[in-house]
N, CA, C and O atoms as a Tripos MOL2 file, in Angstrom:
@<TRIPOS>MOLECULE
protein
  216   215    54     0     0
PROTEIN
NO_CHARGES

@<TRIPOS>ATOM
      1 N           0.0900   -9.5810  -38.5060 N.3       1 UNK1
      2 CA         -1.2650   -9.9670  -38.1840 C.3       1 UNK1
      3 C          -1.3740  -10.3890  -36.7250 C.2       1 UNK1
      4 O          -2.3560  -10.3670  -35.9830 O.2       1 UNK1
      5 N          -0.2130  -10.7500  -36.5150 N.am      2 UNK2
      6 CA         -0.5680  -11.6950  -34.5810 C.3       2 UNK2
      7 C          -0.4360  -10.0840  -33.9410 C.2       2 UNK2
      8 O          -1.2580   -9.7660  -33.0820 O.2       2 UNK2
      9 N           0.3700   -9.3060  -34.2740 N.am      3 UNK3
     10 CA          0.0160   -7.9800  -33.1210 C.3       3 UNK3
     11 C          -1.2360   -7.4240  -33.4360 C.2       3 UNK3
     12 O          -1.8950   -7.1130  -32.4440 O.2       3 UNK3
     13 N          -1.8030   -7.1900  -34.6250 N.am      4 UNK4
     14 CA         -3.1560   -6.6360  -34.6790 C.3       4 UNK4
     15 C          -4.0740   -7.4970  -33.7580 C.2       4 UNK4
     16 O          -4.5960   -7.0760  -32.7260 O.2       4 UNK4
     17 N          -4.2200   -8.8910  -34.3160 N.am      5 UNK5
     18 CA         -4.9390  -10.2170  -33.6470 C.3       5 UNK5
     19 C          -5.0970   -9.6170  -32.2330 C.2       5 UNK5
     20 O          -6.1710   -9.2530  -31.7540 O.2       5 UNK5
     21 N          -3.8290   -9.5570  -31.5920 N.am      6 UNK6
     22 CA         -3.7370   -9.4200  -30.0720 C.3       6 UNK6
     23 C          -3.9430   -8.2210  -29.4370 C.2       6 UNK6
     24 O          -4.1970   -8.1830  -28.2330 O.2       6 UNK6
     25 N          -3.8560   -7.1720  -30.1650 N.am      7 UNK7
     26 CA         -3.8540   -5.8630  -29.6940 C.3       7 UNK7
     27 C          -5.9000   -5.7210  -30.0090 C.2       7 UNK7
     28 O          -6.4420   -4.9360  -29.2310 O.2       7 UNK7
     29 N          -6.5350   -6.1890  -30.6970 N.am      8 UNK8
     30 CA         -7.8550   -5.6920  -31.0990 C.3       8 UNK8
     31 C          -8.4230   -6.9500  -30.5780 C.2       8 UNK8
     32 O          -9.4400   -6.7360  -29.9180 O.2       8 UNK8
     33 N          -8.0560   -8.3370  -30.6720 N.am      9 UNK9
     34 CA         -8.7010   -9.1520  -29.8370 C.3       9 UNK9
     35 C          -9.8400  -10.1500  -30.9590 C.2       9 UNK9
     36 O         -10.7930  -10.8320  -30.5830 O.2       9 UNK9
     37 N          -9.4400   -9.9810  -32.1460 N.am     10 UNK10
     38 CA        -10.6900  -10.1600  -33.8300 C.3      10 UNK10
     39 C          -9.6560  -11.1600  -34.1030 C.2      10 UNK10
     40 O          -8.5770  -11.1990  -33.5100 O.2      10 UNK10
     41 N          -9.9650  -11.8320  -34.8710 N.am     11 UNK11
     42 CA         -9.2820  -13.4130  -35.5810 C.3      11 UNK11
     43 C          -8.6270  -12.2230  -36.3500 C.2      11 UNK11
     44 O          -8.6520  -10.9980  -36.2270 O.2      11 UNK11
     45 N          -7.9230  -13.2670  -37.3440 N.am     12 UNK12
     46 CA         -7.3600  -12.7690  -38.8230 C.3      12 UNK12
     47 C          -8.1730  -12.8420  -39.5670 C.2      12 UNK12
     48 O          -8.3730  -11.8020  -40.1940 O.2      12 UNK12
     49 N          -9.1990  -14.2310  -39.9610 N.am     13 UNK13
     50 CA        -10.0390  -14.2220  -40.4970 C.3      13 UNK13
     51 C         -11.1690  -12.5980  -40.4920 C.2      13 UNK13
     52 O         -11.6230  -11.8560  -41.3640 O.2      13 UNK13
     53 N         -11.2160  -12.6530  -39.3140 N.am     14 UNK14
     54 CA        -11.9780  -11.5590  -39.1600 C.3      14 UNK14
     55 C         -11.8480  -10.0490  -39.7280 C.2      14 UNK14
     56 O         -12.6670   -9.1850  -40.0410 O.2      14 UNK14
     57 N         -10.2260  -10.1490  -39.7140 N.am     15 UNK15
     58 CA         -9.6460   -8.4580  -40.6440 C.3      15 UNK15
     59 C          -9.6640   -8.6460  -41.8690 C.2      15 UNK15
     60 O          -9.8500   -7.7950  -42.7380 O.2      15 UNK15
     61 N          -9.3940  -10.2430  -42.0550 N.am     16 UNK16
     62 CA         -9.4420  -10.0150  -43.9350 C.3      16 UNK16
     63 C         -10.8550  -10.2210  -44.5470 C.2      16 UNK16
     64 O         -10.8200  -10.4650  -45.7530 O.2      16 UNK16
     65 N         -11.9100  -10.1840  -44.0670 N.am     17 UNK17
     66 CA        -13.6080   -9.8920  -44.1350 C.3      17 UNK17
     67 C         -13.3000   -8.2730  -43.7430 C.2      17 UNK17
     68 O         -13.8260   -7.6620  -44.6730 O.2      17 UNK17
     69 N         -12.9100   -7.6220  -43.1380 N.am     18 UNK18
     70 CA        -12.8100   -6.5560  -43.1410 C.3      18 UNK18
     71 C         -12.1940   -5.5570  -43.9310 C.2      18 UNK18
     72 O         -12.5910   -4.4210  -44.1920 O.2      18 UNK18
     73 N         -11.0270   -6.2260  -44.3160 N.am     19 UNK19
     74 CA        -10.2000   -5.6430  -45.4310 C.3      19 UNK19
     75 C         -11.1950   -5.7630  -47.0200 C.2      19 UNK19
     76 O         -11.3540   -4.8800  -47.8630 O.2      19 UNK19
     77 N         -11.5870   -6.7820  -47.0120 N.am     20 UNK20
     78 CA        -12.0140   -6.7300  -48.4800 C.3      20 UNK20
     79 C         -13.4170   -6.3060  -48.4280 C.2      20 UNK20
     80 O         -13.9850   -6.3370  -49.5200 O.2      20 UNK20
     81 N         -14.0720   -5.9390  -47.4830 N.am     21 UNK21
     82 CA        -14.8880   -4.9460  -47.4700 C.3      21 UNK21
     83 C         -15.0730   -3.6410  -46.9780 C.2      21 UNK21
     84 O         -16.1230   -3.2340  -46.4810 O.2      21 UNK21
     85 N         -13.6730   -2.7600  -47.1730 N.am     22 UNK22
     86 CA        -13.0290   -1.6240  -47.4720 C.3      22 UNK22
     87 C         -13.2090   -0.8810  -46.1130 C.2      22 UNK22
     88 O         -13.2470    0.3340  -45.9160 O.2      22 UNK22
     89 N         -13.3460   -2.2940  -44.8910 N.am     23 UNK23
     90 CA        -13.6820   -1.3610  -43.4040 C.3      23 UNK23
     91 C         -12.6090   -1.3630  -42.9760 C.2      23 UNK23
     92 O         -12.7570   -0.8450  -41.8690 O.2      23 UNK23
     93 N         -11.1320   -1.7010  -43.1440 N.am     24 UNK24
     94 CA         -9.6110   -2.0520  -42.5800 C.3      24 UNK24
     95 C          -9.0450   -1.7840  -43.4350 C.2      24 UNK24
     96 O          -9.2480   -2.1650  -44.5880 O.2      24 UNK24
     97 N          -8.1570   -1.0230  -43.0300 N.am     25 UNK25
     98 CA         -6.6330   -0.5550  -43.7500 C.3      25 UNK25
     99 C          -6.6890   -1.8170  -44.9640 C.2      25 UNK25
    100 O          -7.6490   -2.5860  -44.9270 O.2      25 UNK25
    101 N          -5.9240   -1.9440  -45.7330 N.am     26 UNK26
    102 CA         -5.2930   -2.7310  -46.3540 C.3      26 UNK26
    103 C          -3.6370   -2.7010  -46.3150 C.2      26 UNK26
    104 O          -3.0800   -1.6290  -46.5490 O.2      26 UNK26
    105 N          -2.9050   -3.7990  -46.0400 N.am     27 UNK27
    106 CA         -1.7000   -4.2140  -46.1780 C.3      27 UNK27
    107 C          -0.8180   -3.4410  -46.6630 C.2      27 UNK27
    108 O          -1.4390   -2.5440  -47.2330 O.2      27 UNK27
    109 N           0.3590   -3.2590  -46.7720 N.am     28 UNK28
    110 CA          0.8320   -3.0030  -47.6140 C.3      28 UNK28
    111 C           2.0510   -4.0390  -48.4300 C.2      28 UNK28
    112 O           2.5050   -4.8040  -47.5800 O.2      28 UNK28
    113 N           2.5280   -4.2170  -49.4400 N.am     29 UNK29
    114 CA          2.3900   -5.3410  -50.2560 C.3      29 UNK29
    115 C           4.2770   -4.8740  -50.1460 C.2      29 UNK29
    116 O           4.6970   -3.7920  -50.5580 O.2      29 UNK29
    117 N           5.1970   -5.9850  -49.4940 N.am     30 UNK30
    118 CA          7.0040   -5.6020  -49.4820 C.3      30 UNK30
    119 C           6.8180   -7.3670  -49.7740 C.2      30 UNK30
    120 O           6.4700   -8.1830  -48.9200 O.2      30 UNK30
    121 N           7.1550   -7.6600  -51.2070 N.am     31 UNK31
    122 CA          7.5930   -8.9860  -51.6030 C.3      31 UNK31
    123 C           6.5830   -9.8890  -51.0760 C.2      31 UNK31
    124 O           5.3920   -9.9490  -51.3800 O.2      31 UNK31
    125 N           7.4390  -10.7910  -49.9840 N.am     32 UNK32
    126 CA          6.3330  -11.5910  -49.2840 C.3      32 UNK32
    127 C           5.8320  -11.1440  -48.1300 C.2      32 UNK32
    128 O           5.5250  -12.1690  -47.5220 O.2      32 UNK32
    129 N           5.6490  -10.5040  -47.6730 N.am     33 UNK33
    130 CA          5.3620   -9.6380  -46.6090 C.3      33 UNK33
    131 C           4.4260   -8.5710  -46.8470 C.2      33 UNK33
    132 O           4.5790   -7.6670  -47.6690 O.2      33 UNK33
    133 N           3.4820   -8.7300  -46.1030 N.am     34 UNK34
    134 CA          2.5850   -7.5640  -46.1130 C.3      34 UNK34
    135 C           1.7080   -6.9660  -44.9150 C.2      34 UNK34
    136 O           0.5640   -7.2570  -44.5680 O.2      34 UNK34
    137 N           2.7640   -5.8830  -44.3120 N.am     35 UNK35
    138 CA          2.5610   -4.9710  -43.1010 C.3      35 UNK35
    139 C           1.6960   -4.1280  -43.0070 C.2      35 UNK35
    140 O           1.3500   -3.6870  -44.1030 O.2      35 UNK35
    141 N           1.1420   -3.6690  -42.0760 N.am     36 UNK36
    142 CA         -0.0490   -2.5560  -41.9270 C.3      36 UNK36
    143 C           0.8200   -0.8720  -41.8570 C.2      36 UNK36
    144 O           1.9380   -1.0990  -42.3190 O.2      36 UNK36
    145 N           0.7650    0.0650  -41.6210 N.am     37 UNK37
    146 CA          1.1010    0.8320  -40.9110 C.3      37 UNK37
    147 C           0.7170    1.0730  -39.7670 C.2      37 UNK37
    148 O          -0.4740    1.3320  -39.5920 O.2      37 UNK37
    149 N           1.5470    1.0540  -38.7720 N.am     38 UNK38
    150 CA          1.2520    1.4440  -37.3490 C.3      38 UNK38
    151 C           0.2720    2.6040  -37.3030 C.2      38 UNK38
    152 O          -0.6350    2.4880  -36.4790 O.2      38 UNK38
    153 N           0.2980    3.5820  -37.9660 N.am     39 UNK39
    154 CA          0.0360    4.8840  -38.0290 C.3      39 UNK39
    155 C          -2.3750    4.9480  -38.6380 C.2      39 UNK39
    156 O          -3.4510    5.4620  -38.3320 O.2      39 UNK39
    157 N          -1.8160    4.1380  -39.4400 N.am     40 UNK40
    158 CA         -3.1970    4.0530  -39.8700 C.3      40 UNK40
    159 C          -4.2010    2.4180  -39.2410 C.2      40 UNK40
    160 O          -5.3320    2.0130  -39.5120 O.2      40 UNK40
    161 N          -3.1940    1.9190  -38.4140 N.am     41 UNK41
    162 CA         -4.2420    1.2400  -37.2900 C.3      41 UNK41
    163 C          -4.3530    1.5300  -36.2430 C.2      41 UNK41
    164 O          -5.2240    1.0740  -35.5030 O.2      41 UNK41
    165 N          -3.3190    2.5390  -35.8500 N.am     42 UNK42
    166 CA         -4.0320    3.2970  -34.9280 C.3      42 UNK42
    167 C          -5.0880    4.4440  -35.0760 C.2      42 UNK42
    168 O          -5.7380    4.8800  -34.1260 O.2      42 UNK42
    169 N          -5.1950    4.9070  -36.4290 N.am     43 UNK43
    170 CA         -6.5440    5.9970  -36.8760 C.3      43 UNK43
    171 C          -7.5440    4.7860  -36.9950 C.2      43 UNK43
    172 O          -8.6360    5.3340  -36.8370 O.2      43 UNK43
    173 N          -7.6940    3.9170  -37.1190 N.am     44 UNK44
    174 CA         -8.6610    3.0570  -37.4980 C.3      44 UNK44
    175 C          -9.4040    2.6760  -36.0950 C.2      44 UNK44
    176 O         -10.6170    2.7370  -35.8960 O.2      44 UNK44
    177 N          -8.3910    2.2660  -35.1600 N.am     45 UNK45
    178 CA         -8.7350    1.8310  -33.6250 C.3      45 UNK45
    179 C          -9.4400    2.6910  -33.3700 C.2      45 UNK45
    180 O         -10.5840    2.4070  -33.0160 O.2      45 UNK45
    181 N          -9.0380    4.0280  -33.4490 N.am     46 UNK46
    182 CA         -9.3790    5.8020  -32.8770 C.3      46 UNK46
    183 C         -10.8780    6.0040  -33.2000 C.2      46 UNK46
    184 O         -11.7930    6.3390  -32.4480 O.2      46 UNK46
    185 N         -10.8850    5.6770  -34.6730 N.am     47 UNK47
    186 CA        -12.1040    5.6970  -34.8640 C.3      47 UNK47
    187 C         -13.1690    4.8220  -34.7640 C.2      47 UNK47
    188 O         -14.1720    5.1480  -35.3970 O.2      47 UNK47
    189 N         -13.1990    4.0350  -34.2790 N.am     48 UNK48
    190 CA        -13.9800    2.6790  -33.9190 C.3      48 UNK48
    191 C         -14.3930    3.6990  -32.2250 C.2      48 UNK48
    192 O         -15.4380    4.0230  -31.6610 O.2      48 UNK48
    193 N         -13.1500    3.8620  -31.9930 N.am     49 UNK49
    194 CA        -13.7160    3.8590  -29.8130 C.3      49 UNK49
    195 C         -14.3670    5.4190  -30.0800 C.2      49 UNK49
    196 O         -15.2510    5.7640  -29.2960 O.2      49 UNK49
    197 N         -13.9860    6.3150  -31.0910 N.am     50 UNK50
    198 CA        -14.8120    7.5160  -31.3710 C.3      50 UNK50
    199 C         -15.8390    7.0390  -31.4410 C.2      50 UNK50
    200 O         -16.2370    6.7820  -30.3040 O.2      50 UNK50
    201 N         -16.8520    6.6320  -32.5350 N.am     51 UNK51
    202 CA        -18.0030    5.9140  -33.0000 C.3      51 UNK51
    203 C         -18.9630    5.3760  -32.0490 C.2      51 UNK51
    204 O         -20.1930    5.4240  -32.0400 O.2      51 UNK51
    205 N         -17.9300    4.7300  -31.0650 N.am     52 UNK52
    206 CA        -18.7320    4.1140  -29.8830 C.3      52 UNK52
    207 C         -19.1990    4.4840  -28.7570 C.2      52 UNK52
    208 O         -19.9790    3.8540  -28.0420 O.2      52 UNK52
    209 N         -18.4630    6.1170  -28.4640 N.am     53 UNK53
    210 CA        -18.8760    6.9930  -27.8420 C.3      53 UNK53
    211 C         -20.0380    7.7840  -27.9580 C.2      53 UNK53
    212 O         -20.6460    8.4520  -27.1210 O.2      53 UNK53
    213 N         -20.2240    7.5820  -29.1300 N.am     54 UNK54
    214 CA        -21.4220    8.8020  -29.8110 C.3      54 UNK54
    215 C         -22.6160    8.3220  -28.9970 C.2      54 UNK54
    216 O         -23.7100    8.8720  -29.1230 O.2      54 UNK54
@<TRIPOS>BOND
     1     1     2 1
     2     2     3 1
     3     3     4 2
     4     3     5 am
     5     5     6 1
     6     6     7 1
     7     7     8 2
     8     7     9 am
     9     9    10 1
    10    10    11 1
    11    11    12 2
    12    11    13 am
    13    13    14 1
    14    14    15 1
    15    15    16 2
    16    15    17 am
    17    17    18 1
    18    18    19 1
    19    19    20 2
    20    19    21 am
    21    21    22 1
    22    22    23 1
    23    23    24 2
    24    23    25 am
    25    25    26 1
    26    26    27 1
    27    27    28 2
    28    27    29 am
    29    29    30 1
    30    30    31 1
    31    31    32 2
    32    31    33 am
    33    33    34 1
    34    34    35 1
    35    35    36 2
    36    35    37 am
    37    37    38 1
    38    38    39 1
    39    39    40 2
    40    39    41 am
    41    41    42 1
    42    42    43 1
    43    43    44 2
    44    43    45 am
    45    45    46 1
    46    46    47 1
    47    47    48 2
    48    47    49 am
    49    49    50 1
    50    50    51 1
    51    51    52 2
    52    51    53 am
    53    53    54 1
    54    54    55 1
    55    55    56 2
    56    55    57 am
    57    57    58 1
    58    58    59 1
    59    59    60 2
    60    59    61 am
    61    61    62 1
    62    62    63 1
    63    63    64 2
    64    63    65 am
    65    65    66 1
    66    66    67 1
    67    67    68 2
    68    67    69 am
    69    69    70 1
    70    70    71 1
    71    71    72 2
    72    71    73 am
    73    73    74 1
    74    74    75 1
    75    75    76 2
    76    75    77 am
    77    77    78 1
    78    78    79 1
    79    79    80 2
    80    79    81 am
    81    81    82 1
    82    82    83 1
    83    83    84 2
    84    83    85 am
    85    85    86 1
    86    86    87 1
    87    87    88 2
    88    87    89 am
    89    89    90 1
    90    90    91 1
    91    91    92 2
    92    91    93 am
    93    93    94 1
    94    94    95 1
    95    95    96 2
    96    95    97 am
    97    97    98 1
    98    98    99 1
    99    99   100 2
   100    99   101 am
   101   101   102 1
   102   102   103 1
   103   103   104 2
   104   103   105 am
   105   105   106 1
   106   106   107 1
   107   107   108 2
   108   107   109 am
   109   109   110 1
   110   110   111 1
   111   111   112 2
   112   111   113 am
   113   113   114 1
   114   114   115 1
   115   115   116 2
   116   115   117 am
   117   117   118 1
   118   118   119 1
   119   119   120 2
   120   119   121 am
   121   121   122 1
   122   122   123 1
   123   123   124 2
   124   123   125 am
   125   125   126 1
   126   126   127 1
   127   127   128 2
   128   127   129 am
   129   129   130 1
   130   130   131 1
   131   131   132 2
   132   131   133 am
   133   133   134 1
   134   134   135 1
   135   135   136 2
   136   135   137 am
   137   137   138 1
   138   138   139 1
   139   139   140 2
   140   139   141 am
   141   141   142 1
   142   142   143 1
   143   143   144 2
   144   143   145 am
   145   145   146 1
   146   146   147 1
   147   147   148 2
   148   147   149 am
   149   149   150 1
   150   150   151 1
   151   151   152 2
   152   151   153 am
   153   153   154 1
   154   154   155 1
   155   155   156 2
   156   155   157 am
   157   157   158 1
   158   158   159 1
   159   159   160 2
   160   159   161 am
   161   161   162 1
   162   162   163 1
   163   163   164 2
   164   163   165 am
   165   165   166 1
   166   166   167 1
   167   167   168 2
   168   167   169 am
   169   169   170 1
   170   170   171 1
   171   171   172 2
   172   171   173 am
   173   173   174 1
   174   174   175 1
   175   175   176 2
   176   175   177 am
   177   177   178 1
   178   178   179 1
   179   179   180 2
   180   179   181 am
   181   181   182 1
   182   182   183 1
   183   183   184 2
   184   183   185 am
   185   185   186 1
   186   186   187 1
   187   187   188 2
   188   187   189 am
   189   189   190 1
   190   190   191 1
   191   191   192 2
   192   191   193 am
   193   193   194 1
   194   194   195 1
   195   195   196 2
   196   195   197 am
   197   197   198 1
   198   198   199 1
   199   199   200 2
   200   199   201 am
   201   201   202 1
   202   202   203 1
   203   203   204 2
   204   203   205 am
   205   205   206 1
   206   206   207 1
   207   207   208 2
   208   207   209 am
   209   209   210 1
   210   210   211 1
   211   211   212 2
   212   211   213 am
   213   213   214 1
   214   214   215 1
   215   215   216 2
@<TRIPOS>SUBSTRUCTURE
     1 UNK1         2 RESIDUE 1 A UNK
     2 UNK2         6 RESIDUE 1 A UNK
     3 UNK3        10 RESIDUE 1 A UNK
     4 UNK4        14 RESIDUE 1 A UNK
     5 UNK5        18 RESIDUE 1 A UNK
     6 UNK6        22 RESIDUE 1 A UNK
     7 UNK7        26 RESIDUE 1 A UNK
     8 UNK8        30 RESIDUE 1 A UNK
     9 UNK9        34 RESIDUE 1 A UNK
    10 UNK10       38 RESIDUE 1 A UNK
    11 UNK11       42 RESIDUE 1 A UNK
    12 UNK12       46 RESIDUE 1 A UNK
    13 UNK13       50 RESIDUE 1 A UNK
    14 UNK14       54 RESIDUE 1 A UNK
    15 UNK15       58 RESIDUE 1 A UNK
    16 UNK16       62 RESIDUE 1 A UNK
    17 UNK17       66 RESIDUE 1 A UNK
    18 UNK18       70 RESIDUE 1 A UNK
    19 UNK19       74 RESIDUE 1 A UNK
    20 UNK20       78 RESIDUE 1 A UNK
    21 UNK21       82 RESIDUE 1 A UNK
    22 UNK22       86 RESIDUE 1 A UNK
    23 UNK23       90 RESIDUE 1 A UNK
    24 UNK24       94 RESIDUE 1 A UNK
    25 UNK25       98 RESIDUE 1 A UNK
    26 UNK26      102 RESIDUE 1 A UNK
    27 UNK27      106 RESIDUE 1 A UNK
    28 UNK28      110 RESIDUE 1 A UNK
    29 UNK29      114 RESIDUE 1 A UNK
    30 UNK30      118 RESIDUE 1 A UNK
    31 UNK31      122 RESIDUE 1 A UNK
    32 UNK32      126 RESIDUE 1 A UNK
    33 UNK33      130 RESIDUE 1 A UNK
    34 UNK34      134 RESIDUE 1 A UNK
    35 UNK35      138 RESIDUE 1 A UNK
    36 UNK36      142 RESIDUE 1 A UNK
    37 UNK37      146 RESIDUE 1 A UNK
    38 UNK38      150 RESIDUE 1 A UNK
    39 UNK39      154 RESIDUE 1 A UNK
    40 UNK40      158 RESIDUE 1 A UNK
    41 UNK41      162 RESIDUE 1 A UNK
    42 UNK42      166 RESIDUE 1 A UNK
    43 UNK43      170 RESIDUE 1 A UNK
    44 UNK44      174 RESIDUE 1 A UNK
    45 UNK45      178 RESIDUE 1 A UNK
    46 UNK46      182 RESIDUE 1 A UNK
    47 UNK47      186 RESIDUE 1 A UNK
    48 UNK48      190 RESIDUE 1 A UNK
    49 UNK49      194 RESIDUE 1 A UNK
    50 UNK50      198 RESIDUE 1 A UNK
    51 UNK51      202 RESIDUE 1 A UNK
    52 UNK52      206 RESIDUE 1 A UNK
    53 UNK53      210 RESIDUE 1 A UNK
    54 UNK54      214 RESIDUE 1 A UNK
């Protein structure tokens, strides 16, 4: 969460209002730990600065 936090510049609070309203990846669930994929926050970023271009 602190590299997303820092890399997008949004609280945590702010992704998990996002997550549970199906606009952010969701987690993925390793025991106690629960990581994003690199891969699908960067399609997510992609598509945000797409969107904003339009």
């Amino acid at each position: 969460m602190k590299f997303i936090t820092r890399l997008i510049g949004l609280s945590d609070k702010w992704f998990y209002k996002l997550i549970k309203n199906d606009v952010y990846p969701k987690p993925i669930k390793m025991g106690r730990s629960s990581p994003w994929l690199k891969i699908e926050v960067e399609a997510w970023l992609q598509e945000r600065i797409n969107q904003s271009r339009i």
